[in-house]
N, C-alpha and C positions, 0 to 999 in steps of 0.2 A: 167520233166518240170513242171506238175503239182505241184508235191510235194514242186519243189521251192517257184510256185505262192502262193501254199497254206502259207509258212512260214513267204515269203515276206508279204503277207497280213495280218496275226498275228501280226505282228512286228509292221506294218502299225495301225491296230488298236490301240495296245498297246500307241503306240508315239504320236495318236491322244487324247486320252482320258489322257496320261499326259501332252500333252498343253491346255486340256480346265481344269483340274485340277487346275495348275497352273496360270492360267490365270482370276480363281479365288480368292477369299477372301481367301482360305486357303494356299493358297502354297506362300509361303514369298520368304524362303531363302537365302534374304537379308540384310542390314543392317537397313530398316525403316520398319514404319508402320500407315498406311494413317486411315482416318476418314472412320472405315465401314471395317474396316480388323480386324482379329484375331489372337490369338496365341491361339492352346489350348491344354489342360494338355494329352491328348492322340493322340496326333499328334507329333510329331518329326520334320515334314518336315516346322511345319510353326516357329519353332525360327527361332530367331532376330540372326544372326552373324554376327560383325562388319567386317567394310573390309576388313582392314589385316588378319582376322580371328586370333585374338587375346582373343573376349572375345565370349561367346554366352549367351542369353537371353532365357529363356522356362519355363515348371513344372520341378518339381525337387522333390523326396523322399530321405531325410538325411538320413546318415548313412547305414551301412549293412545288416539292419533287414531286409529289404525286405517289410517294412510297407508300407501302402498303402496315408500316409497324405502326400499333394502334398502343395509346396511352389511354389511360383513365384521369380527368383533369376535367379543373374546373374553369372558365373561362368567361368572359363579360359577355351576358345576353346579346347577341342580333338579331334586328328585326327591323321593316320600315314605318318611321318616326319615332324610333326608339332616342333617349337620349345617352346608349351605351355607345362606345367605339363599334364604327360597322367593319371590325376586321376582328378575327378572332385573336386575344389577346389572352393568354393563358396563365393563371395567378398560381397552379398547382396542380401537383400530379401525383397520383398514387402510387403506379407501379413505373416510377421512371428508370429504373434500372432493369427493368425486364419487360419487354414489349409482348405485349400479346402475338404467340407465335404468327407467322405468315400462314393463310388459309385457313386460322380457327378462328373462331368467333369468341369474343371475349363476353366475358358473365361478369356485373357485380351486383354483390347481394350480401345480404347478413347470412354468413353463416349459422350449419348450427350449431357451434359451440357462442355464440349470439355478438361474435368478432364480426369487423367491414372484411370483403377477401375481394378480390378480383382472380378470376378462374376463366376457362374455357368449356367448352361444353362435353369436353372431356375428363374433365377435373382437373388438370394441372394447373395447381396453383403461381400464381404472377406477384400476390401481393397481398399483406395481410396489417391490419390495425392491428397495437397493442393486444394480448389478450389479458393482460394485468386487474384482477379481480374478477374478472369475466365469467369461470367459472363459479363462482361463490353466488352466484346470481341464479336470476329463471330467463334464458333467454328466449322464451316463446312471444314475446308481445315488447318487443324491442320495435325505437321508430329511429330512422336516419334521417335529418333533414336541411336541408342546404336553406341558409341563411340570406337575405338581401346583403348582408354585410361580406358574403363569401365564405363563411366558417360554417364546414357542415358538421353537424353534431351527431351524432351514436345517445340516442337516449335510451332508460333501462325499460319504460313505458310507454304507452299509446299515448301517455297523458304529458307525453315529455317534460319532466319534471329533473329525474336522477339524469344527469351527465356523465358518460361515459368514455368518451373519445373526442376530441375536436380537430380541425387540420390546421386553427390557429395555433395550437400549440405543437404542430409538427408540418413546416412549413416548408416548400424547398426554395426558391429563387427569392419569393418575393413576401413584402410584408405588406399587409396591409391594413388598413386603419380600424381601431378593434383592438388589432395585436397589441401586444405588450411585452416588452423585451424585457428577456430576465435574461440568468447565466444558465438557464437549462434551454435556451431556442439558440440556434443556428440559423443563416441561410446558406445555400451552396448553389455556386452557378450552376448553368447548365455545361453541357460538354461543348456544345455548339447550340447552333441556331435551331437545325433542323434534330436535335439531340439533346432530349433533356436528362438524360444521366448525368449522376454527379461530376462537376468539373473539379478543377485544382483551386478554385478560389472557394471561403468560406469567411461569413459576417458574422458575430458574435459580440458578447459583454466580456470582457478577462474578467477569470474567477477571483483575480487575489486586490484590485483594485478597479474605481469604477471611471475605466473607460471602456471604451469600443476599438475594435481592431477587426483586418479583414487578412487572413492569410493566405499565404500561398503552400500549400501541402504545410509544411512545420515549419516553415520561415512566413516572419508576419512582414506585410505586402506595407500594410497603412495603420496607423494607430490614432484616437482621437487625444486629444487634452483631458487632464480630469477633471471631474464634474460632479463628485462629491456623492454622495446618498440620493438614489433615486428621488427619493418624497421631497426631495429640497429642492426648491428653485434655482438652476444656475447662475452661472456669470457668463453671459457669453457675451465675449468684446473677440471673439478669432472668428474674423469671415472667414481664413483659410482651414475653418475648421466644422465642427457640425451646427448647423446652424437653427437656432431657436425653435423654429418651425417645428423640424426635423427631431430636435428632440423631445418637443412634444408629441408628435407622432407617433416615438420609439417608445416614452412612457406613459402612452393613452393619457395625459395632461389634458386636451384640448380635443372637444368632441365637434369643433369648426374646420373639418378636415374635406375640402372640396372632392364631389364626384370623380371618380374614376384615380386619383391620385393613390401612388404607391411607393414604397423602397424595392428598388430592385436590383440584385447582385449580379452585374453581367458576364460574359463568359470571359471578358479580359482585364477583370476583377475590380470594374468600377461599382462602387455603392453610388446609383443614383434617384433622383426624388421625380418621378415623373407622373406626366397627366397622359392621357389618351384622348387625344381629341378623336370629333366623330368622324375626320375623314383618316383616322388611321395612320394619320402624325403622332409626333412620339413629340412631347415638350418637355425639356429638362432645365428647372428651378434650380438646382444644386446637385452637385456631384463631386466624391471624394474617392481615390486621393484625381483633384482636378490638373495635375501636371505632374509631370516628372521628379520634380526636385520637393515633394510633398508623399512620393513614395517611400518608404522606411529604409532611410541609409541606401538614397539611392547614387552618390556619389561614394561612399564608404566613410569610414575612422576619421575624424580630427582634414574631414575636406566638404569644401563647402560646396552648395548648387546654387547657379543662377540662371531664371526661367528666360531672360533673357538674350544671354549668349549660349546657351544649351552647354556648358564646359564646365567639369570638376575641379577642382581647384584644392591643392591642399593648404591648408593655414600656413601663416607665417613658421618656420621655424620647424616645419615638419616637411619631410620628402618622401616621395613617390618610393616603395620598396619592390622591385620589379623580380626579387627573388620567390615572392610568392604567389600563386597561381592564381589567375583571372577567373573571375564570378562569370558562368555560362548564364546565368539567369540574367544578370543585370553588367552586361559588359563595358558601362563605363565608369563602374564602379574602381576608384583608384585604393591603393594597398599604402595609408600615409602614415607615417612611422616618425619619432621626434631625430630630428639631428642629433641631438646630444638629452639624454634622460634629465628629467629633470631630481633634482635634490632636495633634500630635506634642510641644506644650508640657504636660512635666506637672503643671506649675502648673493648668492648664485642665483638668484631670482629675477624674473622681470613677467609683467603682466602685458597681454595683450588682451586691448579693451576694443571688444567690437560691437558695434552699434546696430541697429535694423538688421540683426541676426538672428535665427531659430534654431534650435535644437532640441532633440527630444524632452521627454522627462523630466527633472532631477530624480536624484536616490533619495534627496533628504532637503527638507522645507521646514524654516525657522521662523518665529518672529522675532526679528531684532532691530534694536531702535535706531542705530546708526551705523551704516556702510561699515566703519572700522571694525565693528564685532564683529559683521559676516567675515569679511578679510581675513581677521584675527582666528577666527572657528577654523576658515578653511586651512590656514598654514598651522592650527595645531592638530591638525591630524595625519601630517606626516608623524611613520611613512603607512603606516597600515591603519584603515585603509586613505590609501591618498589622495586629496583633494585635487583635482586638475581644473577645474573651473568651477567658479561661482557668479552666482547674479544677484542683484538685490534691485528693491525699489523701496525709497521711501514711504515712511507710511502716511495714508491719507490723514488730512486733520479733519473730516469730519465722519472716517470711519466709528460705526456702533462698541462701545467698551465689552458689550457680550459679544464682540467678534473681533479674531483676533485673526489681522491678515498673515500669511505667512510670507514672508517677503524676503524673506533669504535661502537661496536656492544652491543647493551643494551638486555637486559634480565627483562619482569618484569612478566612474566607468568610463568607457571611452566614451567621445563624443560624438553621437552620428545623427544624422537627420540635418544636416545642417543648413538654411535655407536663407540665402540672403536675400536682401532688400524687404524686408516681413516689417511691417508696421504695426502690427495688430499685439502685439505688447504694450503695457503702460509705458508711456513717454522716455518714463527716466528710466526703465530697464535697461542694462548692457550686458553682455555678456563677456567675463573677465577668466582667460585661459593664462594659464600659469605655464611657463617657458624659462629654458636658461636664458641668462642676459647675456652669453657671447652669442646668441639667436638675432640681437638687433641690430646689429651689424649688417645683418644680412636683407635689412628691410631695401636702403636701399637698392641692393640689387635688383630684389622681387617688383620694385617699382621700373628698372630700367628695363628688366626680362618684357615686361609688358610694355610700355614703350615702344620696343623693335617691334614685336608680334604684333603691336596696332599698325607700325608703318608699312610691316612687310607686307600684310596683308592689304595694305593701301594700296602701294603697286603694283603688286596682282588684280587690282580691280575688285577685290572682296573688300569693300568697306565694315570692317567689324570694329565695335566697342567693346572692349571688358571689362565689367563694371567687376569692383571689389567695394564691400563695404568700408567704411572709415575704421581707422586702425590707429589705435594711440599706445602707445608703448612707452611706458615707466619702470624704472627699478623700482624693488620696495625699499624703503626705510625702514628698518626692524623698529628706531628710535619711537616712530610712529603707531604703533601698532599696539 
């Protein structure tokens, strides 16, 4: 009997000294955290987990070395029969450009001027939320709270009602569903895998038109098609571009966005849409830019890419200029320069019409009723500024009369992006590059160049094919025009 009391009272202890634990600042294990509470880097029991136990909030060491540099991030609940990813999968992080020193313990907590901060137990600050209105405020009864959706909020009240701060609208890698892309959110890779400081890649809206783009320092890496005013439904007919789903994602459209799926901007600057399955596989639905010749101007000027023989090519009528220095970034980037400038006489003229070819942009988008107008627009804006290619498509007969497609596509900048065998245009689009006509002379050569290059590499054993798109080349008729 003793023996029982004695057990019984072990236990007893035990159970009391974990309610006054808990019943402290340090034991959370919650989904908030009140003004005068912590999280800290060698505790466990005081992260933040959201209700559902979908997301949790703590310190965190990337990667599998085993190193000792502690983030602040938030990361998909584990647990067994959970239906989160059972691998720690990380959506964001507070202090990634400053690690909590080796050998301190990291603190986060609402400061008192009633800011998020992440500190050590010495005060040196790691990292800090906006303090933008924050003084204007009473920050004594401020509540922080991690979301099932992953968005932890800074509220002004117990009552969480006034919004303060969110990590949806200051996100770093990865987006997630909720979010809502404007031109004030960013993503930025990571540096590396086990390194989530800021990389050289970055996701964004362009401020001055609405598409998306992902750069590389201040060269842009990938650009999407436009897509008009957020609130309007697009056109999407470009698989090789962002695709429906995706941009319902980016503009919270569609609240049927399956568990665990995200955008995520990796460290070798892919935008990809991925799932986390629960054994900690990575699934990826869509990914941009998805090859090479879909990276921005990733063969150069007036040359084109094909995914299939991996070779730059420059257009008809244009040559390689070996005078000017090679792109360290992207070195198969070629330097294509016209043989002969083109003119403002259009007797001197001849067009190359290419078919199932891509190119960026235009500068300037018309509606016009018939192919001859565009023609006609483009050759009267020699010389300034000068037209170098134009596209058209006729217009649909059972387009709406309040909608007016624009169907004539100008060109007055060089021409880069240039991606053959692309289907994903309307049928009768071509793409029409304006060239001198002592240029056609030279067509067929460029057809016997390749020729040899197919044979020679035949006897060598390399069997390669070089596809070029179709090339039809006419003078113009001024008569006509």
């Amino acid at each position: 009997m003793s023996s029982n009391m004695g057990t019984v009272f072990i236990f007893f202890n035990l159970y009391t000294s974990w309610l006054l634990l808990c019943s402290s600042q340090l034991c959370l294990a919650g989904d908030t955290l009140n003004t005068g509470q912590k999280i800290l880097s060698n505790e466990i029991l005081t992260n933040l987990v959201s209700a559902g136990k979908v997301f949790e909030l703590g310190f965190f060491t990337p990667g599998s070395t085993g190193g000792s540099q502690r983030y602040l991030g938030i990361w998909y609940h584990m647990q067994e029969g959970s239906q989160q990813p059972q691998k720690q999968t990380v959506v964001w992080v507070a202090n990634r450009d400053s690690p909590v020193a080796v050998g301190s313990i990291g603190v986060f907590q609402i400061a008192e001027d009633g800011s998020l901060e992440v500190v050590d137990t010495l005060a040196n600050e790691y990292w800090s939320s906006s303090k933008k209105h924050f003084l204007s405020l009473t920050p004594k009864n401020r509540t922080v709270k991690l979301m099932d959706s992953g968005n932890l909020v800074l509220y002004d009240d117990e009552n969480m009602v006034v919004k303060l701060w969110e990590s949806f609208e200051n996100p770093t890698d990865t987006f997630l569903p909720g979010m809502k892309m404007d031109r004030k959110l960013t993503l930025t890779s990571w540096k590396a895998v086990d390194n989530p400081g800021r990389g050289n890649f970055s996701f964004k809206m362009e401020t001055e038109d609405d598409r998306f783009i992902i750069s590389n320092g201040e060269q842009i890496h990938w650009e999407s098609e436009e897509y008009g005013p957020l609130n309007f439904e697009p056109k999407f007919d470009q698989v090789d571009d962002i695709s429906s789903e995706v941009y319902h994602l980016l503009t919270n459209l569609s609240s049927f966005i399956p568990n665990n799926t995200r955008l995520l901007l990796d460290k070798e600057g892919v935008l990809q849409w991925v799932d986390n399955l629960l054994e900690g596989e990575l699934s990826v639905s869509w990914k941009q830019p998805k090859t090479d010749c879909l990276k921005y101007n990733f063969c150069g000027n007036f040359s084109s890419c094909n995914d299939n023989d991996k070779v730059c090519k420059c257009l008809p009528g244009f040559d390689e200029d070996y005078s000017q220095e090679g792109d360290s970034i992207q070195p198969n980037k070629l330097n294509c320069t016209r043989r002969k400038p083109a003119t403002c006489n259009r007797n001197d003229m001849a067009f190359l019409n290419l078919t199932m070819i891509k190119t960026r942009r235009p500068d300037k988008k018309l509606s016009l009723e018939h192919e001859e107008n565009c023609t006609s627009l483009c050759l009267d804006m020699c010389p300034h500024p000068k037209c170098l290619a134009y596209s058209y498509a006729p217009l649909p007969t059972d387009h709406p009369r309040s909608v007016v497609p624009l169907n004539c596509w100008i060109w007055t900048h060089s021409l880069t992006t240039l991606k053959e065998e692309y289907t994903d245009w309307d049928d009768d689009r071509r793409l029409i590059v304006i060239v001198d006509k002592s240029d056609i002379s030279m067509h067929m050569m460029i057809k016997f160049d390749i020729f040899l290059l197919f044979f020679y590499n035949k006897i060598k054993d390399k069997f390669i094919i070089l596809k070029i798109p179709f090339i039809h080349l006419c003078r113009t008729n001024s008569k006509n025009l």
